[in-house]
VOGU-3710 file (C-alpha; in Angstrom, 3 decimals, decimal comma):
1> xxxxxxxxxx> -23,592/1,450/-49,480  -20,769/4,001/-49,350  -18,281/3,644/-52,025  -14,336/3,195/-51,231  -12,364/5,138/-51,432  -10,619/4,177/-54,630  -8,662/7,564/-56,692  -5,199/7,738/-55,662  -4,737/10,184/-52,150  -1,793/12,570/-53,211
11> xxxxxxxxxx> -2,609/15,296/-50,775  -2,045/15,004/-46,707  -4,381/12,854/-44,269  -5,742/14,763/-40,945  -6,798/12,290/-38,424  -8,832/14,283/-35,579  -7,871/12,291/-32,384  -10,326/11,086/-29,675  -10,351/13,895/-27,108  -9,198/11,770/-23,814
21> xxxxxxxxxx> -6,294/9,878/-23,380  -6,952/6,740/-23,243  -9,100/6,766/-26,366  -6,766/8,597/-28,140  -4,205/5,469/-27,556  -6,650/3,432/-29,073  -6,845/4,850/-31,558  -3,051/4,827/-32,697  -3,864/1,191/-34,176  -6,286/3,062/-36,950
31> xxxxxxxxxx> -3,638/5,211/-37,785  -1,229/2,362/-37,960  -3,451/1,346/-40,446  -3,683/4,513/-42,305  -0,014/4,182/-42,061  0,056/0,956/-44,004  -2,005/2,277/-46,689  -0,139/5,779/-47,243  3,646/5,111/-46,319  4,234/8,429/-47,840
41> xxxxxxxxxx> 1,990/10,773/-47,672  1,551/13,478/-44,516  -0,616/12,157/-41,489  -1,397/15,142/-39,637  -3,072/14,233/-36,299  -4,898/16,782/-34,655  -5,242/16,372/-30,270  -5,798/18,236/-27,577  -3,164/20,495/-26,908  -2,787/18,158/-23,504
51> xxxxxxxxxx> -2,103/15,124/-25,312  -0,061/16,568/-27,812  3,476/15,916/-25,826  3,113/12,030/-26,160  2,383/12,112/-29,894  5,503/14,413/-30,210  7,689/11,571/-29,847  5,846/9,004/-31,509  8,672/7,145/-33,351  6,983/4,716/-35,361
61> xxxxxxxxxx> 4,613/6,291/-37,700  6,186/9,916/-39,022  3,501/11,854/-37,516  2,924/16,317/-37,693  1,136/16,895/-34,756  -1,432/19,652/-34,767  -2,681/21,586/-31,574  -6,039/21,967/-31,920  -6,067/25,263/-30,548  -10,179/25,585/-30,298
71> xxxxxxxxxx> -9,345/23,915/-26,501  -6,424/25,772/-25,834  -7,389/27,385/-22,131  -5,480/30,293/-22,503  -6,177/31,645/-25,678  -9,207/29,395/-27,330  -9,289/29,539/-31,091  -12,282/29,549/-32,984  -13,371/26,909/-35,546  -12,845/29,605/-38,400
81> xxxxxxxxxx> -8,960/29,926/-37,035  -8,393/25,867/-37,268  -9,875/25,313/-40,394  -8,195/27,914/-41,762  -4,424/25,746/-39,849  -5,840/22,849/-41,704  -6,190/24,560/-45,512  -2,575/25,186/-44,859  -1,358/21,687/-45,293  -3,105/20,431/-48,440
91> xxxxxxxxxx> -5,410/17,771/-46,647  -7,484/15,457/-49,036  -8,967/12,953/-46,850  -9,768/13,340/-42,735  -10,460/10,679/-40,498  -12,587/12,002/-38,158  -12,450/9,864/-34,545  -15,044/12,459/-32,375  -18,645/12,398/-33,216  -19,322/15,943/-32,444
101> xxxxxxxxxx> -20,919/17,773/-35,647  -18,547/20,939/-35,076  -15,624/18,086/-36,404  -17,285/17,282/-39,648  -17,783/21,176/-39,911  -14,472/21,858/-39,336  -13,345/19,508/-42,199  -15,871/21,140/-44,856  -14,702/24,374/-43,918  -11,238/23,546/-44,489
111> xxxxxxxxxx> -12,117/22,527/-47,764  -11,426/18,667/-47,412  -12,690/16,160/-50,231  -12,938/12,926/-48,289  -14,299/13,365/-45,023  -15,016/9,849/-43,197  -16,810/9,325/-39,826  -19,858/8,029/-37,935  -23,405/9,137/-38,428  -23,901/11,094/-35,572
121> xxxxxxxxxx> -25,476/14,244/-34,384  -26,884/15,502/-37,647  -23,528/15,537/-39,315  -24,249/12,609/-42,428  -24,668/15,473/-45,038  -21,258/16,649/-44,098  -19,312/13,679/-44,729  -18,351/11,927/-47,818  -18,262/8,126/-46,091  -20,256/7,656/-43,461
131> xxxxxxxxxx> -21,148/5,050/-41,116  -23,633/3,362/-38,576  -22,116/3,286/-35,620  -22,624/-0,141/-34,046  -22,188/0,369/-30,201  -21,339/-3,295/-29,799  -17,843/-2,749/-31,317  -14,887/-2,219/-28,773  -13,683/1,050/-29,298  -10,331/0,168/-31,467
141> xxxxxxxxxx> -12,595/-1,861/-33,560  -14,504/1,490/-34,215  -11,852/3,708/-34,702  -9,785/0,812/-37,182  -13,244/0,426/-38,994  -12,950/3,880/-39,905  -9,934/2,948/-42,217  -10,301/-0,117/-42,927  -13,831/0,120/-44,642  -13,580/3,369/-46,891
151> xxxxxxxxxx> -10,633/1,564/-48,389  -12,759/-1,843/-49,154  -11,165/-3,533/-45,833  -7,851/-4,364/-46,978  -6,836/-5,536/-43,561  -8,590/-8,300/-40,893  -6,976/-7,497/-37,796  -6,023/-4,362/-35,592  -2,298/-3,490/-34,473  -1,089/-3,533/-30,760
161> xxxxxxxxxx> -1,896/-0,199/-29,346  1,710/1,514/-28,690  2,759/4,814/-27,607  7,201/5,386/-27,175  8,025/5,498/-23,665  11,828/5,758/-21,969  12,941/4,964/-18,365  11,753/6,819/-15,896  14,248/9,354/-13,902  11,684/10,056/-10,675
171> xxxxxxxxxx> 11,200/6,242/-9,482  13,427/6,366/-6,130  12,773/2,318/-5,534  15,235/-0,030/-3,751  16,156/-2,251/-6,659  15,728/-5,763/-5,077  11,996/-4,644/-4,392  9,225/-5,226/-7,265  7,817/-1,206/-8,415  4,093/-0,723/-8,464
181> xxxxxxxxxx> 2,423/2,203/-9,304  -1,038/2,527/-8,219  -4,073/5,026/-9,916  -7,274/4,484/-7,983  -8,627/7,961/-9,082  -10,193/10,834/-6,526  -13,513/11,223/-5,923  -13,699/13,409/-9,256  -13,763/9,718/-11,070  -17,213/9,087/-9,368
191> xxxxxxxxxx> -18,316/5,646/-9,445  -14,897/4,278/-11,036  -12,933/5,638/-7,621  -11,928/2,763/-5,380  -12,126/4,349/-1,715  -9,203/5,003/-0,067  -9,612/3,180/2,751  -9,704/-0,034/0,994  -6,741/1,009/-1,341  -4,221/1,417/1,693
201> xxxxxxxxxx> -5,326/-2,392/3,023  -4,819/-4,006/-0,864  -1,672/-2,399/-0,302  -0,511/-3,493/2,837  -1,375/-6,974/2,110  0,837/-6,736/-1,097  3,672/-5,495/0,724  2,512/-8,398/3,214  3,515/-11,397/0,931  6,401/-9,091/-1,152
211> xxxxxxxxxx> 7,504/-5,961/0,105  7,262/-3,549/-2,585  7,631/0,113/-3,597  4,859/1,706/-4,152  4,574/5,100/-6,306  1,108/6,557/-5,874  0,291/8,790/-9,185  -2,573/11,422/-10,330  -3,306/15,224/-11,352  -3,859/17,647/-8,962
221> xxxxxxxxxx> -7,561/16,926/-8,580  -6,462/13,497/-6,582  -4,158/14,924/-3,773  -6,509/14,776/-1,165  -7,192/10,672/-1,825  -3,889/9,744/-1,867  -2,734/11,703/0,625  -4,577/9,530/3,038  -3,290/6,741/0,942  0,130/8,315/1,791
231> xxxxxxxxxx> -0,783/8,579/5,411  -1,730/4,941/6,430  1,808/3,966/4,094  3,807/5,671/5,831  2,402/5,141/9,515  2,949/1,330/8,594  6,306/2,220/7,354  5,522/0,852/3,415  7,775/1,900/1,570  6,606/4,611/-1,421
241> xxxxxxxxxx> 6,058/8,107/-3,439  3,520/10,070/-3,583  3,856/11,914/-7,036  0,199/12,931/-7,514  -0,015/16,041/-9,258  3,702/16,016/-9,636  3,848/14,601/-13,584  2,999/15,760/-16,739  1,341/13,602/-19,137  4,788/12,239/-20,570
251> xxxxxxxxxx> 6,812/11,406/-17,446  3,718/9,661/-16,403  3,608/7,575/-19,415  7,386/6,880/-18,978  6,624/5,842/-15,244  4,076/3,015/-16,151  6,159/1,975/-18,855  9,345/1,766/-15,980  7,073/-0,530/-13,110  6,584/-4,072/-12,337
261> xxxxxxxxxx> 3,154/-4,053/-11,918  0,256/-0,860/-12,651  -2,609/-0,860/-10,439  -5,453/0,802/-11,193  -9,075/1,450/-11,997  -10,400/2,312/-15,538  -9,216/4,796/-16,605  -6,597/6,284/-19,093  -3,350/5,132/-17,059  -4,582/1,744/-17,858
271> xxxxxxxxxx> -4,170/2,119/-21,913  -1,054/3,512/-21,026  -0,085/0,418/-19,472  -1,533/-1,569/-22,261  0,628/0,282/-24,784  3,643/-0,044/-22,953  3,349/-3,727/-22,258  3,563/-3,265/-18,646  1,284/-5,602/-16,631  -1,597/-4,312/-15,333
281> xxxxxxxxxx> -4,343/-5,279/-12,291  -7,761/-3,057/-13,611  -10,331/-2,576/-10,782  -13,738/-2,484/-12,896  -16,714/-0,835/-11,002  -19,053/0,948/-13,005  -17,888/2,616/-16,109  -18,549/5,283/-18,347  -18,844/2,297/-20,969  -19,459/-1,081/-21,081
291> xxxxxxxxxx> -16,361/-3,162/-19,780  -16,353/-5,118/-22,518  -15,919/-2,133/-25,242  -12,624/-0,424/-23,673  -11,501/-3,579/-21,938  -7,280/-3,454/-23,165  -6,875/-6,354/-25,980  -3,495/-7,126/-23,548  -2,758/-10,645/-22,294  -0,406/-9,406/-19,472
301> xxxxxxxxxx> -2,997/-8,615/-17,069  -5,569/-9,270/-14,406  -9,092/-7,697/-14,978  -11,307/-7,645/-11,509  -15,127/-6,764/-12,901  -17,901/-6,339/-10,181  -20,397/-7,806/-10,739  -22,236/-8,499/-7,149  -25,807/-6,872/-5,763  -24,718/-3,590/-5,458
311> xxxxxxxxxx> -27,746/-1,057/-6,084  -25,725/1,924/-5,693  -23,753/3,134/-7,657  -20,825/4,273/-5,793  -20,613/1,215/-3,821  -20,096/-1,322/-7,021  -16,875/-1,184/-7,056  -16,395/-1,954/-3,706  -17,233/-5,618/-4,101  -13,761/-5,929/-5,096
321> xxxxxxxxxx> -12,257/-6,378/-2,201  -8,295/-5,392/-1,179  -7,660/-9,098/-0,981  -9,039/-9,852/-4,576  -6,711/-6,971/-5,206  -3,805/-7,932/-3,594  -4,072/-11,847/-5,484  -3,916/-10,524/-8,567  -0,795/-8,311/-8,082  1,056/-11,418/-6,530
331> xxxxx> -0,032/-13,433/-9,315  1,145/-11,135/-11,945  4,395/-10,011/-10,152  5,272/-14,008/-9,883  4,337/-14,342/-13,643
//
C-alpha cells in the first residue's frame, strides 16, 4: 500500500493536464482539490499549448500555466528542454493526469520528489505513489483519485467541473428566438459523427415547433459537413451561422456558455457545456470510451445513447433519429 503523502509540501505543485479538451476540463475538479489542500502554494499546470488560452483566464484557482512546448508544431521542444522549464520553478510534488511513460520521465528528470500517477506503460519505478488504474471509474473519479488518495482521502466527493466563460460578441440571433448551437462533428470524428443529412431534418423539426437560431460550430476539418448543413438551412430559410472553423478555442467556449440549448455528439464541446452550465442534448453513438465513464455528472441535460442492432459501426449512431433529437431540445428549451 502506498504511503500518503504526509511531510509538509513547501515547494510548487505541477499538474500535467490530460492532452484533449474535454478531459482536460475534467480534470479541473482534481485540481480544485489540490487547491483545497495547498491554498498557497504554486499550482503550475502544464497543457497543450492549444488548450492553454482557456486556463489563462481561469479565475478561480490562481493557476501559472505552462506550455508544454514538446507539442508545440512550430518549434517542438524536446523532453530535456521541459524538464529543464520545470527545475525552474521549485516543483516538489507532480500530479501526473497522462499515462504515457515519457510524463513520469519528464518529472524524474526535472528532479521532482513526489511524483503520483497510474501504473501504466512500464512507468511504476518512476513514480513515488502509484496506482491501479481501475477502468470502471468515470474519468473525474480517476483524475480526483489522484489527489485525493496520496493525501489519505481527505475529501468524499468531486467539485463541479468549471472553466470562466464571458458573453459571446459573434452570436448575431434575433433576441425573441431561443440560440442553439449545434457540434455534430465531420467525418474526421468517425463513428461519433451524426450524418448530415439527418442533422439538417432534427433541425428543421426544431425550428418546426420553435423557430430558433441556429449557430453551427467546428475547426476547419468540419467545413465540408456543415456546409451542407448550411445548405439545406438556408434553402428552407432557417435562420443561422455557420462559424465552423471561424473560432478559437476560447470564443468557442464563450459561445456555448452564451446559448439556450448545445447540441451535440460526444465530444469535447459537450464538457464545455457541462462546465458552463449550459444545457446540453448529447447524441451517443459509439465512443472512444464507454458512455458511462465520460458521461457529464450535469443534471441540465438530455443524453440520447444507441443502443439498437446496429452491426456497423458507423451506422450506430444513426438509430437516433432527428425526431428523438428534436424532443429533447424542445424539452430542454421549455425546461
Amino acid at each position: 500500500m502506498t504511503r500518503p503523502i504526509n511531510k509538509k509540501i513547501t515547494g510548487a505543485i505541477l499538474v500535467i493536464q490530460p492532452k484533449f479538451i474535454g478531459d482536460a476540463i475534467n480534470n479541473m475538479t482534481a485540481i480544485s482539490l489540490l487547491r483545497e489542500l495547498y491554498p498557497n502554494n504554486k499550482i503550475i499546470v502544464l497543457v497543450k499549448p492549444l488548450l492553454a488560452p482557456i486556463f489563462e483566464r481561469d479565475d478561480r484557482l490562481n493557476l501559472t500555466v505552462m506550455v508544454d512546448e514538446r507539442y508545440d508544431k512550430k518549434q517542438k521542444k524536446s523532453i530535456f528542454y521541459q524538464a529543464k522549464k520545470i527545475k525552474e520553478h521549485n516543483v516538489q510534488l507532480a500530479v501526473i493526469m497522462r499515462s504515457a511513460f515519457s510524463e513520469a520521465l519528464l518529472c524524474t528528470l526535472a528532479n521532482i520528489k513526489y511524483k503520483i500517477g497510474y501504473k501504466k506503460n512500464g512507468r511504476s519505478w518512476l513514480l513515488s505513489h502509484k496506482y491501479k488504474l481501475n477502468n470502471s471509474h468515470h474519468y473525474i473519479n480517476r483524475y480526483c483519485r489522484l489527489v485525493n488518495e496520496p493525501h489519505g482521502q481527505p475529501f468524499s466527493s468531486s467539485p463541479s467541473t468549471y472553466i470562466f466563460s464571458k458573453k459571446s460578441e459573434l452570436i448575431k440571433a434575433n433576441h425573441s428566438k431561443p440560440v442553439i448551437a449545434v457540434y455534430y462533428g465531420g467525418l474526421v470524428k468517425k463513428c461519433r459523427h451524426y450524418p448530415s443529412p439527418q442533422a439538417f431534418r432534427s433541425l428543421a423539426l426544431i425550428d418546426q415547433i420553435s423557430s430558433s437560431h441556429f449557430i453551427l460550430v467546428g475547426d476547419n476539418q468540419e467545413t465540408s459537413e456543415n456546409a451542407k448543413i448550411s445548405q439545406d438551412l438556408s434553402d428552407n430559410n432557417i435562420d443561422f451561422q455557420d462559424l465552423t472553423g471561424k473560432t478559437n478555442l476560447t470564443e468557442l467556449v464563450d459561445i456555448i456558455a452564451s446559448v439556450d440549448l448545445l447540441i451535440t455528439i460526444d465530444s469535447g464541446a459537450m464538457h464545455i457545456a457541462s462546465a458552463t452550465k449550459t444545457a446540453f442534448v448529447a447524441v451517443v453513438g459509439l465512443g472512444t470510451s464507454p458512455w458511462s465513464i465520460v458521461e457529464p455528472k450535469y443534471e441540465n441535460k438530455v443524453s440520447l445513447v444507441a443502443n439498437g442492432n446496429r452491426l456497423n459501426d458507423t451506422e450506430i449512431i444513426e438509430e437516433i433519429t432527428p425526431e428523438k433529437i428534436a424532443e429533447a431540445s424542445i424539452f430542454l428549451l421549455e425546461k
